[in-house]
C-alpha positions in Angstrom: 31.5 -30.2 -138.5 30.6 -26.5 -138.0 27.1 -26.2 -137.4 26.4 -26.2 -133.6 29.8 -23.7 -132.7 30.4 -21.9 -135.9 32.1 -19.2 -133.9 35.0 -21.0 -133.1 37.9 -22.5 -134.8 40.3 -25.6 -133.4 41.6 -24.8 -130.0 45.4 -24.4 -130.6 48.5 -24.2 -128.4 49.8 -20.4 -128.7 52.0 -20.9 -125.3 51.8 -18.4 -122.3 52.2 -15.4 -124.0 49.1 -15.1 -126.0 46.3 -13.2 -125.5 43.8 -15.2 -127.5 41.1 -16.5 -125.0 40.4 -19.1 -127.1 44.0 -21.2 -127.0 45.8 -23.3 -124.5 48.9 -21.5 -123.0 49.8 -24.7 -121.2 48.3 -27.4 -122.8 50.6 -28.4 -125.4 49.5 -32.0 -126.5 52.7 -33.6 -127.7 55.1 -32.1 -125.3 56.9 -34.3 -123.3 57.0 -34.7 -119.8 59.1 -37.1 -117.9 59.4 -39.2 -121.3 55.6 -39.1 -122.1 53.1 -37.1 -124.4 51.3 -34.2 -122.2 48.3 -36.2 -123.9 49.3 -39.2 -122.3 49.8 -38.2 -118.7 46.4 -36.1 -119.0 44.0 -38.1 -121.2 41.5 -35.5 -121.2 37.3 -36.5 -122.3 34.4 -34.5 -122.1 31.8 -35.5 -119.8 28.7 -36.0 -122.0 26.4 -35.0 -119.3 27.9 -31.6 -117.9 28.8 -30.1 -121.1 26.0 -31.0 -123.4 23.0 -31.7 -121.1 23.3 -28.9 -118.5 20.7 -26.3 -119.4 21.2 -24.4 -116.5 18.1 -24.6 -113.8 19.2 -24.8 -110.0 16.1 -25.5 -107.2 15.4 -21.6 -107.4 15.5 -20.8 -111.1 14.8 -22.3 -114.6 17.0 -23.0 -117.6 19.1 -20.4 -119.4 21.0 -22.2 -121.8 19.9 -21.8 -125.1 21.1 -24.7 -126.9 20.1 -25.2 -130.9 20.2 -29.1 -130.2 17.5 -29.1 -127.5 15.4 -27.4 -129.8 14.2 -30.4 -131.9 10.8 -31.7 -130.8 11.2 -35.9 -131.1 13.4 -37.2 -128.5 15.4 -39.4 -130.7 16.0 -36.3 -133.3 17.3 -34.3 -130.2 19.5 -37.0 -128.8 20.9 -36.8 -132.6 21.4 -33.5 -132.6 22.9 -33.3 -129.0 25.3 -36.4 -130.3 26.5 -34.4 -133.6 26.9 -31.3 -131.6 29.0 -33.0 -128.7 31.5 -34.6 -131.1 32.0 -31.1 -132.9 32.6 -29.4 -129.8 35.2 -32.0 -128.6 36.5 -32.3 -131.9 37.2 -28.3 -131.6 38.7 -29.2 -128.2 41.3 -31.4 -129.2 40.1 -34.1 -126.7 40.6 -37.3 -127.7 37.7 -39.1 -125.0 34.3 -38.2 -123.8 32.1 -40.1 -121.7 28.3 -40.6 -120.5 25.6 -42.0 -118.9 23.3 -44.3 -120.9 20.3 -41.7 -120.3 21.8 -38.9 -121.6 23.4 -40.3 -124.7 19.9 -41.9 -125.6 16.3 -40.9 -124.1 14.6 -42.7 -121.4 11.2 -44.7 -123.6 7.7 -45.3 -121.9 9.3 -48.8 -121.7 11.9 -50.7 -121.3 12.0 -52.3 -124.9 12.2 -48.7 -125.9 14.3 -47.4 -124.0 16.6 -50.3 -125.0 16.1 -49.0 -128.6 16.6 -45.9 -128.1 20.2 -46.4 -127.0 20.8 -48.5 -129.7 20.2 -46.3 -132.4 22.3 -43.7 -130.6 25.3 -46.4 -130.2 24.8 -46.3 -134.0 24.8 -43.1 -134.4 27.9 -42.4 -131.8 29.6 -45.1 -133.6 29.8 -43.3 -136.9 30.5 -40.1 -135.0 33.8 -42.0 -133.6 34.5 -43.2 -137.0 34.8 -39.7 -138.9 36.5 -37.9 -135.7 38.6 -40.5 -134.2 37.5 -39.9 -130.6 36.9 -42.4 -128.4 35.1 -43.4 -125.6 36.3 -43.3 -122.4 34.0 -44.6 -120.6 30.0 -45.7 -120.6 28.0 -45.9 -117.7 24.0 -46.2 -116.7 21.9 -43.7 -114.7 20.5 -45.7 -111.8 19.4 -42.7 -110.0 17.3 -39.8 -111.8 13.6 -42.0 -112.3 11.8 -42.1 -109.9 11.9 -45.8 -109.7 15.8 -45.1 -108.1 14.0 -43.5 -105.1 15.2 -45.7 -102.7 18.2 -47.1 -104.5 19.0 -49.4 -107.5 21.4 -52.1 -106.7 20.4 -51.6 -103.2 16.5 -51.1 -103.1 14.8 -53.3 -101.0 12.3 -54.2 -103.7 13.7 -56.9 -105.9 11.6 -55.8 -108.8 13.7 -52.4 -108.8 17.2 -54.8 -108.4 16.2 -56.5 -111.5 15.4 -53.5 -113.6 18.8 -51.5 -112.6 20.6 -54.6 -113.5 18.9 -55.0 -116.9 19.4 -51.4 -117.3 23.6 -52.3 -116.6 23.3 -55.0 -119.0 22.3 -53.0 -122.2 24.7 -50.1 -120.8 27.6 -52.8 -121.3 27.0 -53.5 -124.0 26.7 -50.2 -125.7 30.3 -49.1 -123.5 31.6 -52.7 -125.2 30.1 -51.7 -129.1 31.4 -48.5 -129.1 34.8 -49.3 -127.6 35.0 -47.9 -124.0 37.8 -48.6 -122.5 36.3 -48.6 -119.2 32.9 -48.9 -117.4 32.5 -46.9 -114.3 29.5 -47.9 -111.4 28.2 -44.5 -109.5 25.9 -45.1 -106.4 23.7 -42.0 -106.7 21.4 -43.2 -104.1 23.1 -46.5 -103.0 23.0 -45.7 -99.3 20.1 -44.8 -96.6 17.9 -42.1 -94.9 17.4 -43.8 -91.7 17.7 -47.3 -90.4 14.6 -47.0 -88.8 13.5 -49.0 -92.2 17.1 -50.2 -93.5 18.8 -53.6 -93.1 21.9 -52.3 -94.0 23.9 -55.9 -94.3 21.5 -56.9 -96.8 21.6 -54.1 -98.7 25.1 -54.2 -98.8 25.1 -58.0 -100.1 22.8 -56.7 -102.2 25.2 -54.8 -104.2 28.1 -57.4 -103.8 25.3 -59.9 -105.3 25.0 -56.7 -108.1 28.6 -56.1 -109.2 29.2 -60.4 -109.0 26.5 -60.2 -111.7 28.3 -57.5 -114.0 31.6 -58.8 -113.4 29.9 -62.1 -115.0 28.5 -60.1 -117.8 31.1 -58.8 -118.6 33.4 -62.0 -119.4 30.0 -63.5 -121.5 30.6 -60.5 -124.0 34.2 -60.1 -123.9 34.6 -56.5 -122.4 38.3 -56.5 -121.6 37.8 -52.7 -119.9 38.6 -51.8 -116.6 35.7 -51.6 -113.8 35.5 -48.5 -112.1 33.9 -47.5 -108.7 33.3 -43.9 -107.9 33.2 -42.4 -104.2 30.8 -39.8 -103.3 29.6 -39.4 -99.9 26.5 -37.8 -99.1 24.0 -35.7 -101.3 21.4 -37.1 -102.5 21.6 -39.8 -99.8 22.4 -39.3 -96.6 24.6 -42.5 -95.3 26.1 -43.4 -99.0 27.6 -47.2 -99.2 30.6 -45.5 -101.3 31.4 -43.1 -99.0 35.4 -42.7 -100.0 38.2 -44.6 -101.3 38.6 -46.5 -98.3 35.2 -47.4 -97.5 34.8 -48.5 -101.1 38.3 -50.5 -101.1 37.0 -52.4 -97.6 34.0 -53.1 -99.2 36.0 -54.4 -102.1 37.7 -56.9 -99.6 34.7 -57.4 -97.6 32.7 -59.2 -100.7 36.2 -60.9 -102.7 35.6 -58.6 -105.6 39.0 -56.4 -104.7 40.6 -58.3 -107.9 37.8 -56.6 -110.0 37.3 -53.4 -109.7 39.7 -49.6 -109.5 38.5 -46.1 -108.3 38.0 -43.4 -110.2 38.2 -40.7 -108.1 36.4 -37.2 -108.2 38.0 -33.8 -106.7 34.4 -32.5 -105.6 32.9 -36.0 -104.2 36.7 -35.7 -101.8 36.0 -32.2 -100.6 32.3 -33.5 -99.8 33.7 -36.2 -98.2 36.1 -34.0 -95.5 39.2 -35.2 -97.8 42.0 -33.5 -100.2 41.7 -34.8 -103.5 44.9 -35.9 -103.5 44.2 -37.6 -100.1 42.0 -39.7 -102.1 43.9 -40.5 -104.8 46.7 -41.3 -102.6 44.6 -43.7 -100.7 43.3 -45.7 -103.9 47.0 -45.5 -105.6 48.4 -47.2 -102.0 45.8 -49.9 -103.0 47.0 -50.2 -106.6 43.4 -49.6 -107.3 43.7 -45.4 -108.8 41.7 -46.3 -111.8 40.6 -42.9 -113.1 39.9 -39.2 -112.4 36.7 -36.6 -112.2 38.6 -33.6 -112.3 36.3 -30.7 -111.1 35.9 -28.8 -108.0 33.5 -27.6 -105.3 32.8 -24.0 -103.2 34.3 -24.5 -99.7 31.3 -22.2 -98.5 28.7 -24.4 -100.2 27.8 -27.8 -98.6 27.0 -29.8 -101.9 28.2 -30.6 -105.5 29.1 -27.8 -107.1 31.0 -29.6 -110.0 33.2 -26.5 -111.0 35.7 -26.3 -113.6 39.1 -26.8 -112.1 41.5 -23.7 -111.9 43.0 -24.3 -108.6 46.9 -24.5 -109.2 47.7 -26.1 -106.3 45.1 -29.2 -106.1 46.4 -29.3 -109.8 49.6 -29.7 -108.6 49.2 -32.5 -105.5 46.9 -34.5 -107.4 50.0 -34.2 -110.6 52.0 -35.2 -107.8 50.1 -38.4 -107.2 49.3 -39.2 -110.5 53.0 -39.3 -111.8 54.1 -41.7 -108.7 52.1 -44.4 -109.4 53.1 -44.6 -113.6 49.9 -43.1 -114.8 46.3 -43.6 -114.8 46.6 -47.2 -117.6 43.2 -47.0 -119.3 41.8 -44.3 -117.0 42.0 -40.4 -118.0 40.5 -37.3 -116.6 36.9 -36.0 -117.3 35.8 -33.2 -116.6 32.6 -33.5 -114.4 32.0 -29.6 -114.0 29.7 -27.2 -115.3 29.4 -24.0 -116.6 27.9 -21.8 -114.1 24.3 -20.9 -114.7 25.1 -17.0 -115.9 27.4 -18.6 -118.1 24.8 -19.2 -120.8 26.8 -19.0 -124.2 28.1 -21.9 -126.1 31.1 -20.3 -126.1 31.6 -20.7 -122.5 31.8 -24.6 -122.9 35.5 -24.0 -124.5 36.4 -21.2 -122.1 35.9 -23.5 -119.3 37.6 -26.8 -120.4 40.8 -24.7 -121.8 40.8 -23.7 -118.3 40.5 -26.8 -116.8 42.8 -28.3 -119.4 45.5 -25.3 -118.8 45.3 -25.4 -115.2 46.2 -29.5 -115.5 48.7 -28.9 -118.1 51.1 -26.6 -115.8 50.1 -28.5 -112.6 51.9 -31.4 -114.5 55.0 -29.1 -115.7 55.3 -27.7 -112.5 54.9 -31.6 -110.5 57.3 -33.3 -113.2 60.2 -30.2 -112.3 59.5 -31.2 -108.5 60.0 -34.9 -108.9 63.0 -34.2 -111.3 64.5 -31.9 -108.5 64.2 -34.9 -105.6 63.8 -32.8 -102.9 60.6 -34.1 -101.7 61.4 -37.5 -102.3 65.0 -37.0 -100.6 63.1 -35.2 -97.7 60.7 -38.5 -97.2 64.0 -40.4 -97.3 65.8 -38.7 -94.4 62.6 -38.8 -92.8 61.8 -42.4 -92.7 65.2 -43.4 -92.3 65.0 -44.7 -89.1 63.3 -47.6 -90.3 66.0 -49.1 -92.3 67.5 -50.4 -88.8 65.4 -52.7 -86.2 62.1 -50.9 -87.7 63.2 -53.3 -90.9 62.2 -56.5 -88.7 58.8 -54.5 -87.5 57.7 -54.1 -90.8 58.5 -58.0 -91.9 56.1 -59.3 -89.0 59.5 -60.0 -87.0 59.3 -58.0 -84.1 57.5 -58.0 -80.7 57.0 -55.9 -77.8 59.6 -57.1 -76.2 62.0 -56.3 -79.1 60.6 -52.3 -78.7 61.1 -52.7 -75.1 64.8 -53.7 -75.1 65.2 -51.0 -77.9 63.7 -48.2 -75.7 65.6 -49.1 -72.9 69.3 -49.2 -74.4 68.2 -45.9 -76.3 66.7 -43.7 -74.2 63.8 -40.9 -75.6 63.2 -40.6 -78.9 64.7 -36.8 -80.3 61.8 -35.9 -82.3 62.8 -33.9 -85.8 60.6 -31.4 -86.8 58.0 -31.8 -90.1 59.6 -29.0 -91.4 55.8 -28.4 -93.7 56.3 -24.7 -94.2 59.5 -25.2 -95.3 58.0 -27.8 -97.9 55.0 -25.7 -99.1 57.8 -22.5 -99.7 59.3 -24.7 -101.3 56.7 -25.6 -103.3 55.8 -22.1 -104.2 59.3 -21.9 -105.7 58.2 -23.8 -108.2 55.3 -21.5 -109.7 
């Protein structure tokens, strides 16, 4: 496979000290960390959508990505083209998994009968692609929110009609995440949410969507798909109040509707920053849940107000989210896509590798550098001390078997509380120490 990239040869490891631009000097795919593969911590894909779809128009400007697998005339023959040159560029990569959206893996038809045809000659096709590279698919998902029939939701439109079609829609997607393997199946709410409740019932449109994912989680024993559900946050942009705001409001959802047994998050850097979070706030919040599913590792512009889907190079969100991810075991079935972009002056195909080695890289060390910190223990010996206190009478509070009275009586044979300091600077030099 050397027809769409011909420039460039496998990405190798070369290690820190090389000067080759096109090699990892972190990512070193068999290394071990904390007993496990770099692979298997990381578990890299390439987002379909982002790295083979993007052609570079914003609201103020056109495209200017020239990319020789656009430039076939028949839909179907493009879709082709785009699937041969997505599994040479990730087989170049080294990444094991990529993932998509049903409408960008196979063309939207002037029905619904084609459109279901479409994508199954392009499961076809990606199935033999998987077969000669051994990559697999991550996960599979369905676009309920670029035609215009999406306008005012999918699973949460108030015209039935549009309800029906997004779950059809889900139904074929399934099954094509099912045929070709995925591993997981991830639901994004693009415009799941409202403008104004001057014309919203927002209870119903909420049961709506309990009434939607009942319906998939149904499906989805019927044809034996054994992957894991995922649910992805984002808060705002394109609609205003989304349904799926963050990891908690997802997880209360979860509760709300008895489908908490179902369903895990997979959590984007870029929808948490648009949300007024950390990422690794939000990843903390779906691992104390048991529900950290999976990861869109990107980033966004803290002067820009919207989804900027970088490429991730920031060391330190590397780090905290490492931090997260290696406390609660691992990811299971989940990995890491990159949901970014290359920005729109960076037109050449070339740029594609530049940016994911950099993402890759910046992951790789944020992982070295988080595995050295948990190995030292002096975070984890720090949290100790801290929450000490507890082991005592706070023991009995935390069981249920305590009362007011019991915090009274306390408070009067101990006096005022000697509050110890957070000691965060400390923490973050100590941090830094480690770079």
């Amino acid at each position: 496979m050397n027809t769409y990239f011909p420039e460039v040869k496998k990405i190798e490891y070369e290690g820190r000290d090389s000067s080759n631009p096109l090699a990892f000097k972190w990512y070193d795919k068999d290394q071990l960390v904390l007993g496990k593969s770099m692979g298997d911590h990381l578990r890299f894909g390439v987002a379909y959508w982002h790295t083979l779809k993007n052609q570079g128009a914003d609201p103020f400007g056109e495209s200017t990505m020239a990319r020789r697998w656009n430039e076939y005339d028949e839909p179907l023959d493009r879709a082709r083209a785009t699937g041969d040159a997505a599994f040479e560029f990730i087989s170049k990569l080294g990444v094991d998994y990529y993932c998509f959206h049903d409408r960008d893996l196979a063309p939207e038809g002037s029905s619904f009968a084609e459109s279901c045809a479409n994508l199954e000659a392009m499961v076809t096709h990606a199935k033999q692609l998987q077969q000669t590279t051994g990559i697999k698919l991550l996960w599979g998902t369905a676009n309920l929110f670029s035609h215009p029939r999406y306008v005012h939701g999918a699973g949460t439109n108030p015209d039935y009609h549009v309800f029906a079609y997004a779950a059809a829609q889900v139904k074929q997607a399934l099954a094509a995440t099912q045929e070709l393997g995925g591993e997981n199946y991830v639901f994004w709410g693009g415009r799941e949410g409202y403008e104004t409740l001057l014309n919203t019932r927002m209870k119903q449109e909420q049961e709506q969507m309990a009434a939607f994912f009942r319906m998939c989680v149904e499906y989805a024993r019927k044809i034996g798909f054994s992957g894991q559900f995922l649910i992805e946050p984002k808060p705002k942009e394109p609609t205003k109040h989304q349904y799926d705001f963050d990891s908690a409001t997802i997880l209360n959802f979860l509760q709300t509707y008895e489908l908490i047994d179902y369903f895990k998050l997979n959590i984007e850097a870029n929808h948490a920053t648009l949300a007024g979070h950390t990422f690794e706030h939000e990843l903390a919040v779906a691992a104390a849940a048991g529900k950290l599913g999976s990861m869109d590792v990107n980033r966004g512009d803290p002067l820009l107000g919207w989804d900027t889907d970088q490429f991730p190079t920031d060391l330190y969100s590397a780090i905290y989210a490492m931090l997260e991810l290696l406390g609660t075991g691992g990811l299971g079935s989940g990995g890491m896509n990159f949901d970014a972009k290359v920005r729109r002056g960076s037109f050449e195909p070339v740029d594609l590798f530049h940016a994911h080695i950099g993402g890759m890289d910046a992951f790789a060390r944020g992982l070295v550098i988080a595995s050295a910190i948990i190995e030292d223990g002096f975070l984890e010996d720090f949290k100790k001390q801290r929450y000490s206190s507890w082991k005592g009478p706070g023991t009995a509070a935390l069981a249920g078997r305590s009362s007011l009275e019991n915090c009274e009586s306390f408070i009067r044979e101990h006096g005022e509380p000697q509050v110890p300091s957070g000691r965060q600077e400390y923490l973050e030099n100590l941090i830094n120490s480690f770079i």
